[in-house]
C-alpha positions in Angstrom: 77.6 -105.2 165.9 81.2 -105.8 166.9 82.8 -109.3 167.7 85.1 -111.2 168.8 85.9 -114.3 166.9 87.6 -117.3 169.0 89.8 -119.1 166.8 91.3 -121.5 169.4 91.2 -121.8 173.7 93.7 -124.0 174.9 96.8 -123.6 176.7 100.4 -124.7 174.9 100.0 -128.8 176.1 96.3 -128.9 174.7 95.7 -130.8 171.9 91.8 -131.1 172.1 91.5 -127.2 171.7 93.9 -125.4 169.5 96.0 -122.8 170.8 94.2 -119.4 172.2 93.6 -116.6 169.6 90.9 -115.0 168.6 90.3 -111.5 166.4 87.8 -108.3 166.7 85.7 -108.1 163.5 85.1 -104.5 162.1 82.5 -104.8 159.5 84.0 -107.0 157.2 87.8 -106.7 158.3 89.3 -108.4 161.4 92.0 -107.3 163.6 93.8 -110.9 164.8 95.7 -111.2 167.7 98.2 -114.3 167.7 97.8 -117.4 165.5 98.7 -120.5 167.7 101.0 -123.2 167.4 100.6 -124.7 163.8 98.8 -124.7 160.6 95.2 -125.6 162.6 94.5 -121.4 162.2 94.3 -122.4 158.5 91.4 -125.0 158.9 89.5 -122.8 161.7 89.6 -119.8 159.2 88.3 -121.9 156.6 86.0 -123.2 159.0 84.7 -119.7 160.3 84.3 -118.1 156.9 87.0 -115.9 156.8 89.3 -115.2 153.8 92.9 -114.1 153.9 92.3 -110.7 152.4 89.6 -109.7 154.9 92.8 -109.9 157.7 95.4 -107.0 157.0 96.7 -106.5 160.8 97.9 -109.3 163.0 99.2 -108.9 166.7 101.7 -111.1 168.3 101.3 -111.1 171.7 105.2 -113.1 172.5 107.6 -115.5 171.3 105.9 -119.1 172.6 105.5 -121.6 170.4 101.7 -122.1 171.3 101.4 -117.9 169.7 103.9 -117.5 166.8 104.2 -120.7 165.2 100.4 -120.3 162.8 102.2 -117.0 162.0 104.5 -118.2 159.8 101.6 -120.6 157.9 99.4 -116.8 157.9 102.2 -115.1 156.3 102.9 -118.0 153.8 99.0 -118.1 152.9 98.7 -114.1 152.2 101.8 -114.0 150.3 100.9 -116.7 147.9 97.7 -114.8 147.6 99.9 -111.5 146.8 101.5 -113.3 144.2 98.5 -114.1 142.6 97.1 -110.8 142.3 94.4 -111.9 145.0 95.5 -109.9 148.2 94.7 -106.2 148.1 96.7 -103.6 150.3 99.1 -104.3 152.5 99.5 -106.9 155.7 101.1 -105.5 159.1 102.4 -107.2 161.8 102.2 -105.8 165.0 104.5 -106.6 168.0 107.1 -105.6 170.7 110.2 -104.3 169.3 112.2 -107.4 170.4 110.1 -109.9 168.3 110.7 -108.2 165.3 113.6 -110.6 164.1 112.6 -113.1 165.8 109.3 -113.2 163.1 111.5 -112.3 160.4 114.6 -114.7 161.6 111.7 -117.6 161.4 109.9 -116.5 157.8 113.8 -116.3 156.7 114.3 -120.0 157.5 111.1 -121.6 156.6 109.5 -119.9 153.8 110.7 -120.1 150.1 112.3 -116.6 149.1 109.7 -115.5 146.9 107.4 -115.1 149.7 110.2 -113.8 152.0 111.0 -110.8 150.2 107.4 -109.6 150.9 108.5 -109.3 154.1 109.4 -105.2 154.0 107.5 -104.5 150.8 103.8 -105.8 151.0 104.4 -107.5 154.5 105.5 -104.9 157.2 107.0 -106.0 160.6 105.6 -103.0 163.0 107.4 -102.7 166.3 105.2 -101.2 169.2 105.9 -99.8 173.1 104.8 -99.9 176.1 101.9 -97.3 176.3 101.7 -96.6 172.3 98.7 -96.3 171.1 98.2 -97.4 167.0 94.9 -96.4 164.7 93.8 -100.1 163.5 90.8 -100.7 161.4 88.7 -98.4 163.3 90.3 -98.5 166.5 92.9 -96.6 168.7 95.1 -99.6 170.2 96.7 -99.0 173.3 99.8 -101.8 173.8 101.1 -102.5 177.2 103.7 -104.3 178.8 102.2 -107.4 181.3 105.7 -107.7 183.1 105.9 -111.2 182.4 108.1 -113.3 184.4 109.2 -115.1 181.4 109.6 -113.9 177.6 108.5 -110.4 177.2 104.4 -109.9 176.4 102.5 -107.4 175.6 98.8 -107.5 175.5 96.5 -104.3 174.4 93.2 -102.3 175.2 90.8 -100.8 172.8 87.6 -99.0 173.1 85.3 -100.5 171.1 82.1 -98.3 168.9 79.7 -98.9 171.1 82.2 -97.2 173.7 82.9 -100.3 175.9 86.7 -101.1 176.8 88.1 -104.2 176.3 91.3 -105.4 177.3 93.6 -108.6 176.2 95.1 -109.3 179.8 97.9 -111.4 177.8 98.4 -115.1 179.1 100.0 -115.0 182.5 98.0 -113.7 185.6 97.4 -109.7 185.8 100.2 -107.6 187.5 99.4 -104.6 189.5 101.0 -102.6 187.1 99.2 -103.1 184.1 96.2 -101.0 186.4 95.8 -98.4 184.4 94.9 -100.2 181.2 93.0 -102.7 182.7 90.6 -100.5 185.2 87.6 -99.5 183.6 87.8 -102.6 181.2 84.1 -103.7 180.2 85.1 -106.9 178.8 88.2 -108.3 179.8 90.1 -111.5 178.6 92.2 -113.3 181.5 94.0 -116.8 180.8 92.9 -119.6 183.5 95.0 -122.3 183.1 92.5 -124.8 185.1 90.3 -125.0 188.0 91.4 -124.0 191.2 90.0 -127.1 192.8 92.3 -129.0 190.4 95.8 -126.7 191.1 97.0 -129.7 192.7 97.1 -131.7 189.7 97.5 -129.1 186.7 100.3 -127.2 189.2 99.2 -123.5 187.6 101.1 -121.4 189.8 104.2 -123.9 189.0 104.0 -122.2 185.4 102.9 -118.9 186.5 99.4 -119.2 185.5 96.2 -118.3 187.1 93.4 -120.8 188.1 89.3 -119.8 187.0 89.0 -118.8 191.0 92.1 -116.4 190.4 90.4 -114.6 187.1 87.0 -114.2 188.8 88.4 -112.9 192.0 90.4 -110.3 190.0 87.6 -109.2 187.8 85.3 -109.1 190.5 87.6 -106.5 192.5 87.8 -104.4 189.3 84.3 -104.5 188.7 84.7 -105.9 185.1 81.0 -106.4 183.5 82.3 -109.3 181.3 84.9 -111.5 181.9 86.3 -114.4 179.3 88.1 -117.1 180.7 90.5 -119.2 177.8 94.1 -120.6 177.7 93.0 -123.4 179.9 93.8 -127.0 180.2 92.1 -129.4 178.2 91.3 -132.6 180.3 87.8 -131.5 180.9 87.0 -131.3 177.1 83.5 -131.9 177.0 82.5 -130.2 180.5 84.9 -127.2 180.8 82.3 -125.1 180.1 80.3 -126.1 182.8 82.7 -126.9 185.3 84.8 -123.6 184.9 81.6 -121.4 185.1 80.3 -123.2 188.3 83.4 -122.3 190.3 83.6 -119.1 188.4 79.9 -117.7 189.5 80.9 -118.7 192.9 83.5 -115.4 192.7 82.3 -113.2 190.1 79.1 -111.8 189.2 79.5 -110.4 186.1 78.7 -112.1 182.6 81.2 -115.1 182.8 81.7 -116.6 179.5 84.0 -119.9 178.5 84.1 -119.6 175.1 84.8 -123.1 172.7 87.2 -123.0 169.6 85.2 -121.1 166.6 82.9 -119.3 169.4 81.6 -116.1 168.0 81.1 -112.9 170.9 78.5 -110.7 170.6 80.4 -107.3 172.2 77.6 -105.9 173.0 
């Protein structure tokens, strides 16, 4: 059975939750998408059971701080592990075509040169388009453009072996124009950056994020079976859960699920 592993489900300011990313397991090999803000990915993998040479393909959604940041630990951790003779294969890096130096520009500066030089040989910096579509573990990845209105994002959709879509909406709320990979989705994962009854005080729409009223409205007009709400605030540690899925079943009724950090998803 396929699923998704939830490293971390806060937004950029939380510090109770680490940063949102998560990865698809394929038998014993995971496809991760982002790596949050700081070394935390290292204790969560650790934590999860998952060893560095069981991850050989990484996404990066865009250049925040709260996605790109772990990257740099990830790369550092595999490439000590290459020099050791305890990495098989290869590791790719997967991301628009304008992030490319940015990942290499921050390896460059902050890793010691022995590592570095992987980058290009054992480590590969993959650019990808709007609409491409990449064979990944056992998957045909489909990247898109979200039209952010603030550093370039891409997210992705995939159809999983049990032939249900899912899409990664990205972390800002979905544009009209993403449509096409996002109707027919089966599971999709939306950011909501707080309640909508609190907008007031977390300002959302201030930052260009959507509130848990916002997601479930959207997946409800799209008739999305299963919808997971992350990227949120983190005030309400310790009653998110059920707060975000009582105003959430009040617009959606589909499977609504609020995943915690180290969550494991049954894609079923």
């Amino acid at each position: 059975m396929e699923e998704l592993y939830v490293f971390g489900t806060g937004n950029a300011n939380a510090t109770h939750y680490y940063n949102t990313c998560f990865a698809l397991r394929d038998g014993g090999q995971y496809f991760m998408v982002d790596a949050g803000g700081g070394n935390g990915i290292l204790r969560i993998l650790e934590d999860m059971k998952i060893d560095y040479p069981q991850i050989h393909h990484l996404f990066v959604t865009h250049e925040h701080t709260d996605h790109i940041l772990g990257v740099i630990w990830l790369v550092r951790f595999i490439a000590t592990r290459m020099k050791n003779g305890k990495y098989d294969g290869d590791f790719q890096i997967y991301c628009h075509d304008g992030l490319v130096s940015t990942i290499d520009t921050f390896c460059k500066l902050t890793l010691q040169d022995k590592f570095y030089r992987l980058i290009g040989d054992r480590i590969h910096l993959i650019p990808v388009h709007d609409g491409e579509t990449l064979h990944i573990l056992d998957y045909d990845v489909t990247f898109f453009d979200i039209h952010s209105t603030k550093a370039r994002q891409f997210g992705f959709t995939t159809v999983l072996k049990n032939g249900k879509k899912l899409t990664c909406a990205g972390d800002e709320p979905y544009n009209p124009a993403c449509e096409p990979y996002v109707k027919g989705s089966d599971w999709l994962l939306h950011e909501a950056f707080c309640l909508y009854d609190e907008r007031d005080r977390f300002k959302p729409y201030e930052k260009h994020h959507s509130t848990v009223k916002d997601a479930a409205e959207l997946a409800e007009s799209l008739h999305i079976p299963n919808l997971v709400l992350w990227h949120t605030e983190d005030k309400s540690v310790g009653k998110r859960k059920e707060l975000y899925m009582a105003e959430g079943k009040a617009y959606y009724h589909g499977n609504l699920y609020v995943p915690e950090d180290r969550d494991i998803l049954a894609l079923s």
